[in-house]
LUMFIBA-544207 format. One record per residue (C-alpha): residue number from 1; residue in three letters; x, y, z. Coordinates in pm, whole numbers. Example, Ala and Ser with C-alpha at 12.3 -4.5 7.8 and 13.67 -1.06 7.14 Angstrom:
% LUMFIBA-544207
+-----+-----+--------+--------+--------+
|   k |   r |     xx |     yy |     zz |
+-----+-----+--------+--------+--------+
|   1 | ALA |   1230 |   -450 |    780 |
|   2 | SER |   1367 |   -106 |    714 |
+-----+-----+--------+--------+--------+
This chain:
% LUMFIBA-544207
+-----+-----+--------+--------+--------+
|   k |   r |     xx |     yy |     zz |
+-----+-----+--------+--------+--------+
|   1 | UNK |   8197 |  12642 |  14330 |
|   2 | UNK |   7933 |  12408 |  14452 |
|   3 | UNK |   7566 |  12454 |  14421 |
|   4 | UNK |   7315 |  12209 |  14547 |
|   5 | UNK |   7013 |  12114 |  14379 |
|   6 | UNK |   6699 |  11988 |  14601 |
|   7 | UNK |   6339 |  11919 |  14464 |
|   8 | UNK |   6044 |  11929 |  14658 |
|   9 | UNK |   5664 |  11919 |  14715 |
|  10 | UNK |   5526 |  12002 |  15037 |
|  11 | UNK |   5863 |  11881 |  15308 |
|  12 | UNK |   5829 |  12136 |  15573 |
|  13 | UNK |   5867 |  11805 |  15787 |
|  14 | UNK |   6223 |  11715 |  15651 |
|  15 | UNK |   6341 |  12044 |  15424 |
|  16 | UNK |   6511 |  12254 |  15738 |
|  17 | UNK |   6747 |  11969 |  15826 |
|  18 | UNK |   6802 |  11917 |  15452 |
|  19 | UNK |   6926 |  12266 |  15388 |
|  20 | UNK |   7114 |  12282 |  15725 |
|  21 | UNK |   7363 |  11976 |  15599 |
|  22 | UNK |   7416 |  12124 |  15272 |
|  23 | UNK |   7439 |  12460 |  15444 |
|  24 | UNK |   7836 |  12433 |  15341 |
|  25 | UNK |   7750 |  12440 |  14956 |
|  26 | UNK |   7843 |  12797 |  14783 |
|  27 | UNK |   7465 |  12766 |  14687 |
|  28 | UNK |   7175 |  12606 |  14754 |
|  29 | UNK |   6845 |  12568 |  14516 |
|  30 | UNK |   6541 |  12450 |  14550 |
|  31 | UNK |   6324 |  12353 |  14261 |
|  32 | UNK |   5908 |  12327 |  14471 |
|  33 | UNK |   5640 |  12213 |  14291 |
|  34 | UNK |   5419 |  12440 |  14405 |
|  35 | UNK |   5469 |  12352 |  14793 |
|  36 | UNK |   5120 |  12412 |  14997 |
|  37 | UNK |   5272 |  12404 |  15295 |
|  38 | UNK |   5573 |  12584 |  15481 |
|  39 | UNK |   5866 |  12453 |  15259 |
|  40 | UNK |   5945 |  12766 |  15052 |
|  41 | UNK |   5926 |  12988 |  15387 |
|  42 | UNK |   6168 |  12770 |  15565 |
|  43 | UNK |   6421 |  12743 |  15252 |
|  44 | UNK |   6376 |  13081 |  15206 |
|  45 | UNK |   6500 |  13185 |  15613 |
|  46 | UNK |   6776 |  12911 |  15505 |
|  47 | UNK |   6882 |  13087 |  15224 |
|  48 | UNK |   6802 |  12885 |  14942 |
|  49 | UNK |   6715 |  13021 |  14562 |
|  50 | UNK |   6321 |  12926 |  14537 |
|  51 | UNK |   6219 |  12841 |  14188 |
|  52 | UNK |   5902 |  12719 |  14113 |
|  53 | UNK |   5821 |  12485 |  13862 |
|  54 | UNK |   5519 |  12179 |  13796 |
|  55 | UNK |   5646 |  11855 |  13826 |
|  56 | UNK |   5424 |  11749 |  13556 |
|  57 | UNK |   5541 |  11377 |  13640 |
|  58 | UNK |   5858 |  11428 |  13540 |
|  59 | UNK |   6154 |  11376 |  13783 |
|  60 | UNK |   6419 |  11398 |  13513 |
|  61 | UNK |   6291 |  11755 |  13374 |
|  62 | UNK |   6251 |  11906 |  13732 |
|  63 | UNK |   6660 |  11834 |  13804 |
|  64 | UNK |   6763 |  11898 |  13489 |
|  65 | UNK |   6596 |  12248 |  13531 |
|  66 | UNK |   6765 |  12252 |  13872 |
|  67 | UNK |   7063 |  12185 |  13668 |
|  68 | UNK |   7028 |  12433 |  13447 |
|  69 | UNK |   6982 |  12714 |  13697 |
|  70 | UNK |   7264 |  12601 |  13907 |
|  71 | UNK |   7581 |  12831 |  13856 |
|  72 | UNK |   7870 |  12603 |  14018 |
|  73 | UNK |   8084 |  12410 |  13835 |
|  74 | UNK |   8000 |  12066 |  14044 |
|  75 | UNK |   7622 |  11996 |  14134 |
|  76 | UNK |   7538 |  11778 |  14454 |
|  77 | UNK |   7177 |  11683 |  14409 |
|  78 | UNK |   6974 |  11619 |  14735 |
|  79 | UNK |   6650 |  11515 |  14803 |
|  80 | UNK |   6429 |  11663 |  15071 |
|  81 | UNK |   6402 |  11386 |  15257 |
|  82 | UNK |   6797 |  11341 |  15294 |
|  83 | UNK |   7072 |  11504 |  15484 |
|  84 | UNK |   7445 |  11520 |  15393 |
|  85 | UNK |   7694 |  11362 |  15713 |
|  86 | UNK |   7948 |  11603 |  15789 |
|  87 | UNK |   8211 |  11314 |  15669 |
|  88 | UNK |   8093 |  11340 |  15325 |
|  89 | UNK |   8073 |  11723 |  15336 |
|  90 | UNK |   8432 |  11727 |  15400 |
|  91 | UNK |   8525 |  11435 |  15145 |
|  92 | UNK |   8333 |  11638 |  14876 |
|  93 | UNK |   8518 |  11962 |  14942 |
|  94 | UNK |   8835 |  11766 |  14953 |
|  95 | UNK |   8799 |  11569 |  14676 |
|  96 | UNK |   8704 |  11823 |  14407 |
|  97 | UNK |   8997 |  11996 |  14554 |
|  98 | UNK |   9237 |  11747 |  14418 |
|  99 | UNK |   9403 |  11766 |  14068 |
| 100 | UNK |   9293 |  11470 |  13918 |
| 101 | UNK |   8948 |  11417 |  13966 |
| 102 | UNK |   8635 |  11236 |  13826 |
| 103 | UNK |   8283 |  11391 |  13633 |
| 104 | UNK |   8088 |  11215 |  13874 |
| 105 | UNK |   8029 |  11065 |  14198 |
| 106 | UNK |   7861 |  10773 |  14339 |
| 107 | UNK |   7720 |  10812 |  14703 |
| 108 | UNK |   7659 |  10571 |  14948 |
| 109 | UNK |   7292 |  10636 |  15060 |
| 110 | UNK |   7187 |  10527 |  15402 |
| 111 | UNK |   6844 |  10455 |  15564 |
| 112 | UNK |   6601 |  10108 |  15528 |
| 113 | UNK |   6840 |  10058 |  15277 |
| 114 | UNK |   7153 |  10119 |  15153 |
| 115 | UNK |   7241 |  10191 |  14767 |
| 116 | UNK |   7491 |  10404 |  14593 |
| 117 | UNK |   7342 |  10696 |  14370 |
| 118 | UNK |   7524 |  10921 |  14099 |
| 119 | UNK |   7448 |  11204 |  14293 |
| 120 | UNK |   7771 |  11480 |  14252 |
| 121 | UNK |   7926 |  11601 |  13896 |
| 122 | UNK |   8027 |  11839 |  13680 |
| 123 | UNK |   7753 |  12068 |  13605 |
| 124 | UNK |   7877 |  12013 |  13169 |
| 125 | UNK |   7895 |  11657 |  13257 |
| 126 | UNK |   7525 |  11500 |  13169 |
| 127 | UNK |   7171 |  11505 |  13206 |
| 128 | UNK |   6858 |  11329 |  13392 |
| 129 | UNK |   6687 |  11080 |  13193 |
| 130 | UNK |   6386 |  10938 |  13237 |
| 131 | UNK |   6044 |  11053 |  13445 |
| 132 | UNK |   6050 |  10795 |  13717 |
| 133 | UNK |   6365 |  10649 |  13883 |
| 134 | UNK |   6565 |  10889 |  13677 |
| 135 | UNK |   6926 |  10868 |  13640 |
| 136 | UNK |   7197 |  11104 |  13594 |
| 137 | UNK |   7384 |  11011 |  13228 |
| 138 | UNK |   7731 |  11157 |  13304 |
| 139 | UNK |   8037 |  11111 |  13013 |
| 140 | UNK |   8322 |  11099 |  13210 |
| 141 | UNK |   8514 |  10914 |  13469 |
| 142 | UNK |   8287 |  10798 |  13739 |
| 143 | UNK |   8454 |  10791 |  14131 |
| 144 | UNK |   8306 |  10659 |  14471 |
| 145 | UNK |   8258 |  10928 |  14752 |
| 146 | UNK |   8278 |  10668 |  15138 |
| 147 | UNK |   8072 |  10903 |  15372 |
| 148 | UNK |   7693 |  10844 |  15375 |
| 149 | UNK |   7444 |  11065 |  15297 |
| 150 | UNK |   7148 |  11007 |  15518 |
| 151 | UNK |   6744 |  10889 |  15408 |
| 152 | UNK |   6524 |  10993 |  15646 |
| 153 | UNK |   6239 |  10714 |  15763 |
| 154 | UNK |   5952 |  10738 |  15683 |
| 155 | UNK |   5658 |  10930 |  15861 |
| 156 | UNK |   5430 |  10640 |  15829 |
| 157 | UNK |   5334 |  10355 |  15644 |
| 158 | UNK |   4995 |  10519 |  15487 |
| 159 | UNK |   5232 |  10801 |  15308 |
| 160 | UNK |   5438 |  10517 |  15187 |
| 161 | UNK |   5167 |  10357 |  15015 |
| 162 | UNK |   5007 |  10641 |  14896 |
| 163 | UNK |   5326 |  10684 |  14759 |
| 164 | UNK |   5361 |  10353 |  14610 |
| 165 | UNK |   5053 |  10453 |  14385 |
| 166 | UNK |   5172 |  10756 |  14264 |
| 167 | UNK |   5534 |  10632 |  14152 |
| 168 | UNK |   5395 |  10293 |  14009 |
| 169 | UNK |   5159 |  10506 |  13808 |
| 170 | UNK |   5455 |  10717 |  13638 |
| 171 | UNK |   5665 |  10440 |  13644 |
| 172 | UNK |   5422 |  10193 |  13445 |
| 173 | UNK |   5381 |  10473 |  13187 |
| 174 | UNK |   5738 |  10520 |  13166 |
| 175 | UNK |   5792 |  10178 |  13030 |
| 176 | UNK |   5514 |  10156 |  12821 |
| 177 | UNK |   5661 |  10487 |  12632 |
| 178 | UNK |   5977 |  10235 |  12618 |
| 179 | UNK |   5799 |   9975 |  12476 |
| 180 | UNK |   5807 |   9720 |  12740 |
| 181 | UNK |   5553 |   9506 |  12786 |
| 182 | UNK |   5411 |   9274 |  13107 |
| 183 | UNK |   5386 |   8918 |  13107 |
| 184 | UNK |   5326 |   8662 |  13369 |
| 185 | UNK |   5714 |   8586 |  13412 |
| 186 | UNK |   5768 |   8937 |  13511 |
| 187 | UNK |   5453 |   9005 |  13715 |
| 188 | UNK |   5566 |   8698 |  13926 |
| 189 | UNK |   6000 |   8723 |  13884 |
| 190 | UNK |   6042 |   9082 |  13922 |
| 191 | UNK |   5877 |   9127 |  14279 |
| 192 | UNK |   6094 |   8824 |  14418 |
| 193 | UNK |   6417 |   8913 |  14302 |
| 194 | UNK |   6315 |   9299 |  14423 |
| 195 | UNK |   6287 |   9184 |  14778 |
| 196 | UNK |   6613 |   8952 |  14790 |
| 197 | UNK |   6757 |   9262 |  14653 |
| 198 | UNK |   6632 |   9480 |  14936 |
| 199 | UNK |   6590 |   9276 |  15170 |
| 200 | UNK |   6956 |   9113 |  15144 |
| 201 | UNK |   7196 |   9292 |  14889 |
| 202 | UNK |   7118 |   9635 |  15018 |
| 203 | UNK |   7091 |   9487 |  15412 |
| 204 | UNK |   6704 |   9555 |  15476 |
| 205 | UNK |   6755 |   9256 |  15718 |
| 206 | UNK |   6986 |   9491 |  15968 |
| 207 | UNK |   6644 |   9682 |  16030 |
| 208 | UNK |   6469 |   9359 |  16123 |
| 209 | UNK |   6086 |   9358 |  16143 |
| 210 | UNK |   6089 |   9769 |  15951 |
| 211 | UNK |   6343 |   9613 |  15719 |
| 212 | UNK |   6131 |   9320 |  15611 |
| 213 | UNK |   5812 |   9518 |  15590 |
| 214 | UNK |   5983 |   9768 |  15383 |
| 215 | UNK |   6123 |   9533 |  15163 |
| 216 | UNK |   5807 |   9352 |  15108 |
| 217 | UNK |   5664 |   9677 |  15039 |
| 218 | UNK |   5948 |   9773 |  14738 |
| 219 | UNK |   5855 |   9424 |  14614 |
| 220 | UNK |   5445 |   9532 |  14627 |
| 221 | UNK |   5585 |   9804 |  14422 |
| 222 | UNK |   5751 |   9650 |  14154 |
| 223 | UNK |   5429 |   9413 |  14127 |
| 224 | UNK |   5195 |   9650 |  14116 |
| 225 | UNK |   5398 |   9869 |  13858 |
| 226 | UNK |   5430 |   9547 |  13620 |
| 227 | UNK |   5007 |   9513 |  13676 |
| 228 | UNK |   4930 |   9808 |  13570 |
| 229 | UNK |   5126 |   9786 |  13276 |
| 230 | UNK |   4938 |   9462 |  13168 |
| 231 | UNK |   4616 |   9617 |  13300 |
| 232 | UNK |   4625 |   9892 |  13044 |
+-----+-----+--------+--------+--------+
């Protein structure tokens, strides 16, 4: 069995197509933090499980509760703002199908960027860690799914910054709960080596002009991040 695990705050832009990819799954949550707009409806017409829970700027507690409720022995977690190709539907069923199989999955993510995220395992497997750019801590033998799994663009530049200040926020607090500290060599190194990243490793460049302004803005993000963590 297969559940998937989607969390959301106010998508009723992006959450129908979401569902409709992952329409294949045995069952489908979603964890809303308290959506104001047409999300839950639209799940809820889709079939979905509606749970609703506070983010309380924490990522890794709203999918581990997804986690938690999810009955399936494998978990594919999806964001609302993503949509699973019907090639890595099929490699997912076929995969868990075999014998011999891993605890976990990376999956190639596709969109301004491309990255592979830990995004399907064994619902025993692990947990989320961490409040802000979480990850999933599997034990267990980790495989590599080839079919992408689709990011939606953006709707416009203004929701991306206003995201960028809501993320850096947590994410500055996050590592000051770690300990870390700022210093000029970060504020200045970080930011650079966040846009070759971007811009080159995970082939921004292929989206041209978008691409570079993108990347640019991921780099803005990691300095501003490292700022307020010195500003504090």
């Amino acid at each position: 069995m297969i559940s998937a695990v989607v969390i959301a705050k106010d998508e009723q832009k992006n959450i129908a197509k979401c569902l409709k990819s992952i329409s294949w799954c045995d069952e489908i949550l979603l964890i809303d933090d308290y959506s104001k707009d047409k999300t839950v409806d639209i799940a809820r017409k889709l079939n979905a499980k509606v749970y609703k829970r506070k983010l309380n700027k924490d990522f890794s507690k709203q999918r581990n509760y997804g986690l938690k409720k999810a009955n399936g022995e494998w978990v594919l977690f999806v964001d609302a703002d993503e949509f699973v190709s019907k090639g890595l539907a099929r490699e997912i069923v076929n995969e868990i199908k075999k014998l011999k199989v891993s605890d976990g999955y990376f999956i190639k993510r596709v969109g301004l960027f491309e990255e592979s995220l830990l995004r399907l395992g064994k619902k025993s497997s692990g947990f989320w860690s961490r409040s802000v750019h979480e990850t999933w801590k599997i034990n267990g033998k980790l495989g590599k799914l080839n079919s992408p799994l689709f990011h939606s663009s953006l709707a416009s530049l203004q929701e991306y910054i206003k995201k960028i200040n809501f993320y850096t926020t947590l994410h500055a607090e996050c590592n000051i709960k770690e300990g870390k500290k700022a210093n000029f060599l970060k504020i200045f190194l970080y930011p650079s080596l966040k846009f070759f990243e971007n811009f080159f490793l995970k082939k921004g460049f292929k989206k041209g002009a978008k691409g570079f302004v993108y990347s640019m803005l991921a780099s803005f993000h990691s300095f501003l991040a490292w700022i307020k963590i010195w500003t504090y």
